[in-house]
C-alpha positions, 0 to 999 in steps of 0.5 A: 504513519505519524510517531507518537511519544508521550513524556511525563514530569512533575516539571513543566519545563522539557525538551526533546532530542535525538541523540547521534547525528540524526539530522531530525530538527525537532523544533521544526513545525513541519517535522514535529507539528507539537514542539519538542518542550511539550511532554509529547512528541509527535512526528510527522510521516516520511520524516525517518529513514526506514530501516534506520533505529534512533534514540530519543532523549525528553530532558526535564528541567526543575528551574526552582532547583536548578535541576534536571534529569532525562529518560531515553527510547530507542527504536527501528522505523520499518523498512517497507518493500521495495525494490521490486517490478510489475509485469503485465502481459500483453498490453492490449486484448479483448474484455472477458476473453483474453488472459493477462498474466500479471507478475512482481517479483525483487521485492525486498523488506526487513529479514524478519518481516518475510513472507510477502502478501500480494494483492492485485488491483487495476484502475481506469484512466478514464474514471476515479482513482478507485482501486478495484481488487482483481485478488485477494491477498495471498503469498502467490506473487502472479496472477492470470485473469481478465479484465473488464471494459467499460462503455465508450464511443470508442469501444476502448478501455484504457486501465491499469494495474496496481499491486499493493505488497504487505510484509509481516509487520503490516509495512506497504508499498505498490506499483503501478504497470503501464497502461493497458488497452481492453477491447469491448467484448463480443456477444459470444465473449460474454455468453462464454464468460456468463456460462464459466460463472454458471459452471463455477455456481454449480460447482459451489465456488462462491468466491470465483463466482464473486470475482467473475461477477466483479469484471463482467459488470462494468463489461454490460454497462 
């Protein structure tokens, strides 16, 4: 996101600097959109390096008396996950029936920004971008489940899976997997799935009872 400082002087005259060699230009429009004599600085996203710390300096200038003092802010930019990989497997089953296996693993965030969320999404080709979740988000880096199809001359869906990892301090980042290719279910594909979502109603699992629902809707279309 956009970093925000406020400054303030009974002065009107200001300007703001980075101190050391950051190579930030702030009198740049596309790096700073409100400019550094202003009493505010706002910065625009994936100008800092993560994992990088800065200090600001705002000088104030007293021109009547030809004077002028400063304030200086030090701060870190997050470092968000990177690093890691996303498999999925197998590339190719059947709606409702077959089980893929979707793993991440080499992530790598700041030291104290530990333990990782996962959360497993997948999205059509064919359709809108819409991430549609496969899991909640949950320290278990893999996840085995279903997938849905949806109706095609065809009777082939081609998706495929994102998963978006959280550190501590609230820093993202996702992946995208190869594209997969889902197999309209059969009938007894279908009544087999319809009557695990009765066993699990029964024995009072809402949730799993939701997250089945979820991927046998866009099967029945």
């Amino acid at each position: 996101s956009k970093l925000a400082i406020y400054g303030y002087s009974s002065v009107q005259d200001y300007h703001w600097q980075f101190q050391g060699p950051s190579g930030v230009n702030l009198s740049d429009a596309a790096i700073a959109p409100v400019q550094d004599a202003s009493p505010n600085l706002i910065i625009n996203r994936n100008v800092l390096t993560p994992g990088s710390s800065y200090t600001l300096r705002l000088t104030s200038y007293d021109a009547r008396h030809n004077v002028s003092s400063y304030a200086e802010v030090t701060f870190s930019v997050r470092l968000a996950p990177m690093g890691g990989i996303l498999q999925v497997s197998p590339l190719e089953g059947e709606a409702l029936a077959t089980n893929f296996t979707l793993a991440t693993s080499g992530w790598v965030t700041d030291v104290l920004a530990y333990p990782l969320a996962y959360q497993y999404f997948y999205v059509h080709t064919n359709s809108s971008s819409e991430m549609i979740s496969l899991s909640s988000s949950s320290q278990i880096s893999s996840l085995s489940t279903s997938l849905p199809s949806i109706s095609s001359s065809t009777g082939l869906t081609t998706l495929f899976i994102m998963v978006k990892v959280t550190d501590q301090n609230g820093a993202t980042a996702t992946l995208q997997s190869p594209n997969i290719t889902v197999r309209a279910p059969t009938l007894s594909s279908i009544v087999a799935y319809y009557d695990l979502t009765q066993t699990l109603l029964l024995q009072g699992n809402k949730d799993l009872v939701l997250d089945q629902l979820t991927l046998l809707a866009p099967s029945l279309r």
